[in-house]
Phi, psi and omega in degrees: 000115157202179218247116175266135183251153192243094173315185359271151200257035183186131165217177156218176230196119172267148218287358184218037196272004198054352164206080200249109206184153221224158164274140128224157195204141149225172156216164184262168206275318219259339162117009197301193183245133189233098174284147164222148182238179204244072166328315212187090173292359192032169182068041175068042180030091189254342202240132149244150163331121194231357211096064200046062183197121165296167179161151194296171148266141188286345202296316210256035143233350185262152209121233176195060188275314177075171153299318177311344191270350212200047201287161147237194203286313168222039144076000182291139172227140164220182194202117167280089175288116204257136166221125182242136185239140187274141168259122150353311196277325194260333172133303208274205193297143126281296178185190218222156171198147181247150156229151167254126151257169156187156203192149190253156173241136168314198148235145174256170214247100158277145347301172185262357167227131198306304192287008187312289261239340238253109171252176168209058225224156165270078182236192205311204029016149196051038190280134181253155194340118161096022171258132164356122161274092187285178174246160127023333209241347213087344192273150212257121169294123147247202168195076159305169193288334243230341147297306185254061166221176159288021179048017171236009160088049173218120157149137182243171156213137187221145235257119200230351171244108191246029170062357175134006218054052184282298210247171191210160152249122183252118149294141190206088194099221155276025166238170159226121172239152187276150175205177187269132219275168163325112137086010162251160193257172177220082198242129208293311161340305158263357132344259179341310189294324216277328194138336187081324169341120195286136163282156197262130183222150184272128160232151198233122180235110162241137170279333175124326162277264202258205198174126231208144178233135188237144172227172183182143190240135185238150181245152178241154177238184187248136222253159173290102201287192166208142209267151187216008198274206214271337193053032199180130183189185217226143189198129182316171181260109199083001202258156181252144150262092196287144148289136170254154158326303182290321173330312188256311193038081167292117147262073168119049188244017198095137176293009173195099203271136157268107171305118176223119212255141183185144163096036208277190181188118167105009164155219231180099179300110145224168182300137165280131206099004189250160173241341205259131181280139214246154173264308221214185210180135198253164172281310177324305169281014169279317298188297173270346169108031198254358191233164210204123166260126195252153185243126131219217186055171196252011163297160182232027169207167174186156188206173179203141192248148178223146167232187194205153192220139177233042212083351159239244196273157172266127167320155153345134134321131194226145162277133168246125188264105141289110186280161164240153178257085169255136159282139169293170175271137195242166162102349192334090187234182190266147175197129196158184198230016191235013172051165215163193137198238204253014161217030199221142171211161211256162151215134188276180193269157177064034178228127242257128195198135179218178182233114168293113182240162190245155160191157192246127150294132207263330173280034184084357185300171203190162176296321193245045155235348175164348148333107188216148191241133167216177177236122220245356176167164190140145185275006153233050181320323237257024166256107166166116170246176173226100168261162158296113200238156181035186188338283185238026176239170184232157191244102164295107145231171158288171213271277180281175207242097176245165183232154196305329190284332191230071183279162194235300184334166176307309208268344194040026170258021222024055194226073178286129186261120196233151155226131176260136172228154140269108193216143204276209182288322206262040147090358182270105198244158169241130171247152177193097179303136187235152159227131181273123147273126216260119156287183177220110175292110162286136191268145163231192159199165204201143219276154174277126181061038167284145205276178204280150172101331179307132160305138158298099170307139184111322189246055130339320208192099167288136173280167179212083184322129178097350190255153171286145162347306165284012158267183220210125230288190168150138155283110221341171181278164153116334192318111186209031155274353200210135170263173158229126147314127182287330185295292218251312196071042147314141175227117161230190204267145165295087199314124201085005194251146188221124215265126178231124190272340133312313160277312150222126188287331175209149198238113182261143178237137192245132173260126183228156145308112167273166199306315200250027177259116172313015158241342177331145200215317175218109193285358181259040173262162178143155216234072166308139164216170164261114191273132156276094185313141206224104170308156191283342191279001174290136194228161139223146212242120177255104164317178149274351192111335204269166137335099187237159142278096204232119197260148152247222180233245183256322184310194208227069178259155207231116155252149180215094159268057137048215178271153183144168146295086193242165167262117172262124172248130206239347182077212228255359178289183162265104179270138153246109185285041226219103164236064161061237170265156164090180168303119176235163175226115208249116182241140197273201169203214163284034160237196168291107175228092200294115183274164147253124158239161181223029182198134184301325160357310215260115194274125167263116145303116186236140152285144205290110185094020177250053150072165181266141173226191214228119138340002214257141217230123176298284192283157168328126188220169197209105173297324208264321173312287188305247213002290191307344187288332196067037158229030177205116167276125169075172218267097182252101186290318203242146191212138196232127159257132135357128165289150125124008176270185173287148166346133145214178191256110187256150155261136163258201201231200169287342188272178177295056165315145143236095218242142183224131193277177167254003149111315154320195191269074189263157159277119167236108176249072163000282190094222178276195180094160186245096171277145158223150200227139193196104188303300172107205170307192192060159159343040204266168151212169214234139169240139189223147205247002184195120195341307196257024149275142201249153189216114182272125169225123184334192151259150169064018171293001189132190192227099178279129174234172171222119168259110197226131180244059159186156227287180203185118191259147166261134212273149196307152198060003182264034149048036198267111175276335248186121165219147204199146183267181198277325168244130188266351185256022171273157186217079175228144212257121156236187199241075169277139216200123201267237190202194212265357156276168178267123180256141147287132142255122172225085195316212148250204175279359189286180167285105181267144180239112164266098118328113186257005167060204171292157142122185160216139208241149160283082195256111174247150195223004163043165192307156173129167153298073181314130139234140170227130222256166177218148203178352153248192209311113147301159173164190184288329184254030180222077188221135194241169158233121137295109198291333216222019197317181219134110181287012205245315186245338177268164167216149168263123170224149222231160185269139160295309178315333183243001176238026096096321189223044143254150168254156190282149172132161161309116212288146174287151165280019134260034164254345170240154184260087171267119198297358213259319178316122165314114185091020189253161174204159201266112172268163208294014177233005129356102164239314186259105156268138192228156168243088183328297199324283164330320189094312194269134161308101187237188187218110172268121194286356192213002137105331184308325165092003161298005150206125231278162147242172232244104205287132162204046159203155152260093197262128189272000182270008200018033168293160177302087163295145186222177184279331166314319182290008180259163180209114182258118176240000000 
């Protein structure tokens, strides 16, 4: 029996070799079975059995230790090899034999594959700092410890050539990856200019032994850039704008991008100090301030579209948008000696009068650079014309000549409504409503070819407000139609002045203190007045007291039959009729012709299709009555009561009446007909029969009621406490409805809809089914009281427009609160709150209490309101 051992008993094996391990084998002569095992791994048992194959253990090499961890004196490894052979028959041991094997390990050369290291790649241009050096796929090169060893986890690498300090090595984790260095740029332009030569870059890879040099090249193309800046900006009207660098923001176009420009509007890119408009532009003349967008035209936006090229593709197209910062013309104000203020101007009446405004632009524009006026709106647009009179001003006049006695405006209050605008070239308007106030002059009059020395009827005594007593009358310097007594300010015609009615029908005259009279104190005391030319065909024609008959003519004649029964006839003219005490008989003619009456008696005879005449009446007068009377003939419009009487009453007829009080406590009623009516001072009341009559009453004129049996808005300005229908037990349903003053509205018995509008109002709605509406504006001075409310029969109905976080429809019953309840408290879906204890209503907008809420109603019955009774429209 014996063991043949099969060599060879010594190999060597590099440290990275994937099985770095030597064969051994033996057999017994006799052919038995021989197992072998590892007797003595020697080197600190280092060594194993392998399938019969010596070989290191991977456990203790593996990790990242290398050969280097486990260097010896000469790298000698041996093993004391056991081969126990089995006897067959029995089973057991037969016997045992050693053999010593042994083999040194290399050191291997890092890396461990040659192509780990090696790049060649193309990429972008510009790339910025930290960007990633990618492969063909996108994907970013790195380099883990498991590239660069010795394949035993031993080994660094490091970037020992960075191309100029282009590139960098970043470690991130276990990789390390190239990238483009801190603050360097990569721009193909100067590539290109250097020769297009790729950069070179060295990597030094070690293991801790040996140390190895890489080499790897990166080339740049040339990239498409892209534009990233603001694109927008603001540029004066006629004004330049420079482009900046931040404006385009070229990215990856080249240090000197060529700019190429087409489409421009509203002006025009040029070089500075240039007229001529340019297509294209370098980043250099950006760089220096040199390119410029000039605004022209009258647009209030301009653009231009750019792209950008460095030698290669033109970036995107992108628009650069310009606003021009044109302002509207600001400031509208009056500028005259006739006085105002800042929405308001004054004109005396019947006299050619126009009003200079002014306004300032801010870029400076004038009528005769582009400033234009015109008139755009006002309920008496269409009296009013504007011209552009000097540099920035407009000439306000009326179209006509109005007079204070016969107003026109919308409103029949002397009160004209305008709205003027101004505007510039690029379309930038100023609007600013005005209202012209018509004064009102005294008139006197004087006959056309009254002789020099004629009293001025009327001008006994001009008053002249404000002056002391002891100055002295006098008429402007230069005057020299008219004389005055400095004593009495008697004023007559003037020697040598030939007073003609062809030529001016009326004469304005100013009465002053005089200036230059040693008590004067102030020259600006004075007096306007109106002198009135009387046509030479004109008479005035006077009785005697007796019973007279007095005929005129074709003129514009004024008879006064004193006392007596007379008869007057005025002919075809515009006639005054007044015949004084007694039964008179006053007959008109085809024209406008005004009676005086002082007797119900007294019969006006009118002809049919003889112009609207007139009334005027000392005593209580009734048209449609004296008509019915048979003391009035033919189609009589307008009716006047007379100053310095007592209350009286005017009645109108079936026509469009105009009935006018006497500054007393009057009754005025129309009758049928669309009337208008204007008490002046005092008490009055007004009756009204048609949605569209009108009832003019000052501010501070009396304490005013309007009775109306039919439904009815009280018209804007107008001052009115009371509006009520004429039967309170009729139950025919209107709709009252006040004005921006505090009014009582007090309905009937019908379903009534009351609006007390602004102002704070009484709404009583007496029996029937009420409704009472609230619809304008809230505040303190808008809190109406409903006196008679009923939760059985009334509703409150509320404007969506003002009441903003209600929804339309019957109020949720979680919008409403009553504060009066034990425990209640106001939740955030809280909107109309009421307090029974109290009575008031408010309305909270937004339930939270960051804004308080604003009472604007009272119910003086402090009945239980629940949310059925509201209704939101």
């Amino acid at each position: 029996m014996a063991i043949e051992w099969i060599g060879p008993f010594y190999s060597e094996t590099y440290e990275n070799s994937g099985n770095p391990g030597m064969a051994i084998s033996a057999r017994d002569s006799n052919g038995w079975s021989v197992h072998l095992s590892v007797e003595d791994g020697g080197n600190g048992a280092l060594l194993e059995n392998y399938y019969n194959y010596l070989r290191i253990k991977p456990a203790l090499w593996e990790g990242s230790e290398g050969y280097e961890a486990h260097l010896t004196s000469d790298n000698l490894f041996t093993a004391k090899i056991k081969a126990t052979v089995y006897d067959p028959s029995t089973g057991g041991v037969a016997y045992t034999a050693y053999q010593t094997y042994s083999f040194r390990v290399l050191d291997s050369s890092p890396p461990g594959r040659d192509g780990d290291i090696i790049i060649d790649e193309i990429i972008g241009e510009c790339s910025a700092t930290d960007t990633p050096i990618t492969d063909a796929y996108g994907r970013p090169y790195y380099y883990g410890k498991a590239y660069a060893s010795d394949g035993w986890g031993n080994g660094t690498l490091k970037l020992v050539d960075d191309a100029g300090g282009r590139f960098k090595l970043e470690t991130v984790g276990d990789n390390q990856y190239l990238r483009v260095a801190d603050g360097a740029k990569l721009d193909f332009q100067t590539y290109a200019a250097a020769g297009g030569q790729a950069y070179k870059l060295a990597f030094e890879v070690s293991d801790g032994t040996t140390t190895l040099t890489k080499v790897g090249y990166i080339s740049l193309r040339n990239a498409t850039g892209t534009l990233t800046g603001d694109f927008s900006a603001e540029v004066a009207p006629k004004g330049a704008y420079t482009l900046t660098a931040a404006d385009l923001g070229a990215e990856k176009a080249g240090a000197n991008p060529i700019f190429v420009v087409s489409n421009p509007t509203g002006g025009n890119l040029v070089l500075k100090g240039a007229t001529t408009p340019v297509t294209s532009f370098t980043g250099a003349d950006v760089a220096a301030g040199k390119v410029q967008f000039v605004q022209s035209g009258k647009g209030l936006t301009a653009s231009f579209d750019v792209a950008a090229r460095d030698g290669g593709e033109l970036t995107a197209t992108k628009t650069f948008s310009l606003s021009v910062a044109n302002q509207a013309p600001k400031d509208m104000i009056y500028v005259g000696p006739l006085g105002g203020g800042a929405t308001t101007l004054n004109y005396q009446e019947e006299t050619e009068q126009s009003w200079g405004l002014r306004v300032t632009d801010p870029e400076g524009e004038t009528n005769t650079t582009g400033l234009k006026w015109s008139i755009v709106g006002g309920a008496d647009r269409n009296a009013f014309t504007i011209l552009e009179k000097g540099i920035g001003g407009g000439t306000l006049d009326f179209k006509t000549a109005h007079d204070f006695e016969a107003p026109t405006d919308a409103n029949r209050d002397n009160r004209y409504e305008v709205v003027v605008r101004v505007a510039d070239s690029y379309g930038a308007y100023l609007d600013k409503a005005w209202t012209v106030s018509v004064i009102n002059l005294k008139e006197v009059v004087v006959a056309e070819g009254a002789a020099a020395g004629t009293l001025v009827q009327g001008a006994q005594s001009i008053p002249v407000p404000g002056s002391p007593i002891s100055m002295k009358y006098a008429l402007p310097a230069g005057e020299g139609r008219f004389t005055i007594d400095r004593n009495t300010g008697a004023i007559k015609v003037a020697a040598g002045f030939k007073i003609d009615f062809e030529q001016a029908s009326t004469i304005r005259l100013t009465v002053m203190k005089d200036p230059f009279a040693p008590e004067a104190v102030d020259a600006s005391h004075s007096t306007p007045i109106l002198i009135k030319v009387r046509d030479v065909r004109d008479e005035i024609v006077s009785g005697d007291g007796r019973d007279n008959t007095l005929v005129g003519g074709a003129g514009n004649d004024t008879f006064f039959g004193l006392g007596g029964a007379d008869d007057l006839t005025g002919g075809n003219g515009r006639n005054r009729l007044d015949g004084g005490t007694g039964n008179d008989r006053l007959i008109g003619g085809l024209n406008e012709d005004t009676y005086v009456v002082d007797s119900l008696k007294d019969i006006v005879s009118e002809q049919t299709g003889g112009g609207r005449d007139t009334i005027e009446a000392r005593i209580s007068y009734d048209l449609d009555a004296q008509a019915k009377a048979k003391f009035i003939f033919g189609a009589v419009e307008d009716l006047t009561l007379l100053e310095g009487r007592a209350a009286l009453k005017a009645t109108g007829n079936a026509l469009a009446n105009t009935l006018r009080g006497n500054g007393n406590a009057n009754t005025l009623d129309g009758k049928g007909g669309i009337d208008t009516m204007q008490g002046l001072g005092g008490n009055d009341t007004y009756f009204v029969d048609h949605a569209r009559d009108s009832v003019i009453e000052a501010a501070k004129g009396g304490v005013d009621t309007v009775l109306t049996s039919v439904g009815y808005t009280l018209a804007a300005r107008q001052e009115i406490e009371a509006l009520r229908t004429v039967n309170a037990a009729a139950k025919t349903a209107l709709n009252l409805t006040g004005n921006e003053f505090g009014q009582t509205l007090q309905g009937n018995a019908g379903a009534n809809v009351l609006n007390g509008m602004a102002g704070k109002d009484i709404l009583t709605g007496s029996s029937g089914k009420d409704t009472f509406v609230f619809s304008t504006a809230l505040g303190a001075g808008n809190v109406d009281r409903i006196t008679d409310f009923s939760v059985v029969d009334d509703s409150i109905q509320l404007s969506k427009g003002i009441f903003t976080a209600l929804s339309a429809g019957t109020l949720a019953a979680g919008a409403f609160k009553d504060l009066s309840m034990v425990g209640a408290k106001v939740d955030a879906d809280d909107r109309i709150l009421y307090n029974k204890t109290t009575g008031a209503l408010s309305y909270d907008v937004d339930g939270s209490g960051s804004k308080a809420a604003v009472q604007f109603a009272t119910i003086d019955t402090k009945v239980a309101l629940t949310h059925a009774d509201f209704l939101v429209v």
